[in-house]
N, C-alpha and C positions, 0 to 999 in steps of 0.2 A: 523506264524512268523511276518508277517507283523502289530499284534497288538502288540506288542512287545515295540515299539517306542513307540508309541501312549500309553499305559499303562504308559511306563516311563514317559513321560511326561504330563501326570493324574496327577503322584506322584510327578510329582518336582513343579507342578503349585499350588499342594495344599496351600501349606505353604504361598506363596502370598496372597492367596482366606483369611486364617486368618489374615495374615496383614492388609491387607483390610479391613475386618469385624474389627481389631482393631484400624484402622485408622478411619473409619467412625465412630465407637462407643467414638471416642475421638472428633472427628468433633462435633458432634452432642452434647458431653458433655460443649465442648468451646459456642457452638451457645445457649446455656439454658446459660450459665453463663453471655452470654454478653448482653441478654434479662434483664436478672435479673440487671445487672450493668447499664443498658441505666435508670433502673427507680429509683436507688438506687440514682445515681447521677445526676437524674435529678434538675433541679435546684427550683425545687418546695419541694421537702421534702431537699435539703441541703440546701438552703437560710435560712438566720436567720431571727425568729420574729419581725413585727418592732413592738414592746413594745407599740410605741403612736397608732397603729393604733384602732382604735374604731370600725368603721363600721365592718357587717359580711359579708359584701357582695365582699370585697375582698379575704375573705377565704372561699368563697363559688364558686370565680369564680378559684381560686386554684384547687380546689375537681376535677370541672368540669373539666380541665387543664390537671388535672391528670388523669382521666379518658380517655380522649382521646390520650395520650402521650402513655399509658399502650394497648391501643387497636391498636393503630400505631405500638407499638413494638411486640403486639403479631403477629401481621399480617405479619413484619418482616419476625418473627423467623418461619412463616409456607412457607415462599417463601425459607427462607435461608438455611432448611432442605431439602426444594422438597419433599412436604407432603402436597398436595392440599384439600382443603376440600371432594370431592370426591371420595378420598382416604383413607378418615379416616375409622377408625370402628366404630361402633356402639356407643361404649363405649363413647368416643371422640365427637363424634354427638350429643349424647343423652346428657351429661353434657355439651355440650355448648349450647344447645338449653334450657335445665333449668335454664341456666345464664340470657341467655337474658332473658327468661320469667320473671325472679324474679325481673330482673334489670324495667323492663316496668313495672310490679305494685310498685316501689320503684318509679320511675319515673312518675306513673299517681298521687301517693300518695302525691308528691312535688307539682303538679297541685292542689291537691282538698285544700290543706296546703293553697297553692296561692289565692285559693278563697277567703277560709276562712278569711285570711288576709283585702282581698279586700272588703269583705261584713261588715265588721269592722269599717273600713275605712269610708267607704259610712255612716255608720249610723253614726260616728262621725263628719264626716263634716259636716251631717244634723245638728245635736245637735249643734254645730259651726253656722250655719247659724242664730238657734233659742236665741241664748243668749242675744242680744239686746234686743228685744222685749220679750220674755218669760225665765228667768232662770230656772222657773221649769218645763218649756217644754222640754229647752235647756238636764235640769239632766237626762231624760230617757234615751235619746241616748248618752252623754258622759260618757260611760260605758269603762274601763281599756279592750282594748284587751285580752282576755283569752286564752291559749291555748289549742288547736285541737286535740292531741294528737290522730291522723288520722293514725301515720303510727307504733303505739305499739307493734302491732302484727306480724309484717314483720320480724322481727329480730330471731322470732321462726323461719318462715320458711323457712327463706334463710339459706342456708347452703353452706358452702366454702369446707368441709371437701371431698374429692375423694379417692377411691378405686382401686387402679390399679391395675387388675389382674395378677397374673402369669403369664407367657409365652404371656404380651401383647409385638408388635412389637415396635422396639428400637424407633423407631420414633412416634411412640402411645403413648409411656411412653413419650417424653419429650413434645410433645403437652400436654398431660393430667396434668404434673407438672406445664409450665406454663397458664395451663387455670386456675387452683388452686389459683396461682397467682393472676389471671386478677381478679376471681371472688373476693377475699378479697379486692383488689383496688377499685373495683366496688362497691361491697357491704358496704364498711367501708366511701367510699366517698361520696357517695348518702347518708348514713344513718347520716353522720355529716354536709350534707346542711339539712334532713329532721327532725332531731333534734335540729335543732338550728332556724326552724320554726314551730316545734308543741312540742319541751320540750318532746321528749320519746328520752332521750338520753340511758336508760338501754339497749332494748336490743341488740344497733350494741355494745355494749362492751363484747360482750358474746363470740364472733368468736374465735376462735385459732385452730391451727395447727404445726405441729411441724418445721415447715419449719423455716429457718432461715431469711430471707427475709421476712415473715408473721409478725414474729416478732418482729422483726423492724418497721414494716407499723404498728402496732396494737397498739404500742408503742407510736407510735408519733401521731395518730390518735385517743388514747383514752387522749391525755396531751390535744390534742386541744378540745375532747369534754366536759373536767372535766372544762377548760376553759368558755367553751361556754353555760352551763350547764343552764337552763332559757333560756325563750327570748330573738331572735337576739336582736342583740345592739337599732337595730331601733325600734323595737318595744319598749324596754325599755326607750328610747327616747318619744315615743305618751306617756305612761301610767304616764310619769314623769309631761309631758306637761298639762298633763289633772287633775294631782293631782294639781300643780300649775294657774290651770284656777279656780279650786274648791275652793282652798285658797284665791284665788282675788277675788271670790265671797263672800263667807265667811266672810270675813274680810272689804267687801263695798268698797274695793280700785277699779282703773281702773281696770278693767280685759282687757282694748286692747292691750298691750304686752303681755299679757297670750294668749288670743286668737290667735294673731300672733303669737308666739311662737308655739301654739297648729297646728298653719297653717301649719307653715315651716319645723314640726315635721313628719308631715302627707305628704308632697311632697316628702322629703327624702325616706319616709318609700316606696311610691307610685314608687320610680324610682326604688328601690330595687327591690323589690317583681316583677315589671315587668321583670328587667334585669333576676332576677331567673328562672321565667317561660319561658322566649325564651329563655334561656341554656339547660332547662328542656325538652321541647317542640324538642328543636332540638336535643337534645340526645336521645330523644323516639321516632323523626323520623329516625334519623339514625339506631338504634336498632328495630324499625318494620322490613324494609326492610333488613337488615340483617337474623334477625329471617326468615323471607318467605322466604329470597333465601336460608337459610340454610335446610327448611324443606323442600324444595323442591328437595334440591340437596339429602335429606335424602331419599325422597319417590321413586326417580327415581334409588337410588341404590340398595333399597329394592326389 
């Protein structure tokens, strides 16, 4: 007789326990949407084009901008569910540790791109040096920057698309939707600084997913690469400089405004391509040590 009560009030707490479980399944639906809206109105994809701007190096430091804006808000939305990385499953683990991987060879690939640039550069200052004294010395090394096309193959292997199982836990499922998220941000951002320094702009145009949010990012991130398509600006700048040093040879006029033009072409291009690689550099340090503590919080749960 005495479980009597106690039964009854089994039965009358039930009902709460599903409130509950629908109050949290609504919590956790608003905390994915305000993720999603911190990056939507962010003020880097709602800001309008400024139409005169030239350089790429300001929609390069955009990408990077955005990149870390989206990785601040994922980080958010795992504190604002109470859903610590140690907690994740497998599933959750294993696709964020393939993010980072792919993001660090997207990110070493923006390094070797930087080289490349700079090994360019170098020979053409040489050539630069030689044209007083020698023009036909001068011609070997005043060669048009070419592109690298170092990072072609990247855009097969990164993949944004995830699989959320059945019966995965409520809170696994909105991690797993917004890592989907991160990684198209990720992947579409890096691929339009690494397209717009080695001209493989095909395949980050490839990505899609049904998400509505993806779509929008895909949208406005293939306007800027159709944009961008060829050589950053600056480089476009050397190969112009150097066609007009070619001209004022040519032609027997002074080439010492060409030359300095060719200079001034080459310093621009030199601050760029630095500015890139320490964004680069520092987004692939951040993203190592992420990667390690994240495998290691994997292998200790294992």
């Amino acid at each position: 007789m005495l479980l009597f009560p106690a039964k009854i009030g089994l039965s009358l707490k039930f009902p709460f326990n599903l409130d509950n479980h629908h109050h949290n399944s609504e919590a956790l639906s608003a905390s994915l949407h305000h993720f999603r809206s911190k990056i939507i109105t962010h003020h880097i994809l709602s800001k309008p084009r400024n139409e005169s701007e030239s350089s790429s190096l300001a929609r390069f430091h955009s990408c990077f901008e955005l990149m870390r804006v989206s990785s601040k808000s994922f980080a958010d939305l795992v504190v604002e569910v109470d859903y610590p990385t140690t907690r994740w499953g497998g599933e959750a683990t294993e696709e964020y540790l393939n993010y980072t991987l792919n993001l660090l060879n997207m990110l070493n690939s923006i390094s070797s791109s930087v080289s490349h640039l700079n090994q360019a550069k170098i020979s053409i200052l040489h050539g630069l040096s030689l044209v007083r004294n020698s023009q036909s010395s001068a011609g070997k090394y005043l060669k048009k920057i070419a592109t690298s096309n170092l990072g072609k193959d990247l855009g097969v292997k990164a993949s944004t698309g995830i699989e959320i199982r059945a019966g995965s836990d409520e809170k696994e499922r909105v991690i797993l939707e917004a890592l989907m998220i991160l990684k198209k941000i990720g992947f579409l951002a890096i691929g339009l600084v690494l397209s717009g320094l080695d001209c493989s702009t095909k395949p980050y145009l490839e990505f899609g997913t049904d998400d509505p949010l993806n779509r929008v990012l895909e949208s406005r991130f293939c306007k800027e690469m159709r944009e961008m398509e060829g050589p950053m600006e600056e480089v476009n700048g050397v190969n112009r400089a150097i066609e007009q040093l070619y001209g004022s040879i040519s032609s027997g006029t002074s080439d010492e405004a060409a030359a300095k033009e060719l200079k001034g072409r080459l310093e621009v291009l030199e601050n760029s391509i630095q500015s890139i690689d320490k964004e680069a550099k520092k987004e692939m340090k951040t993203k190592e040590k992420d990667h390690c503590r994240r495998s290691s919080i994997s292998d200790v749960v294992e």
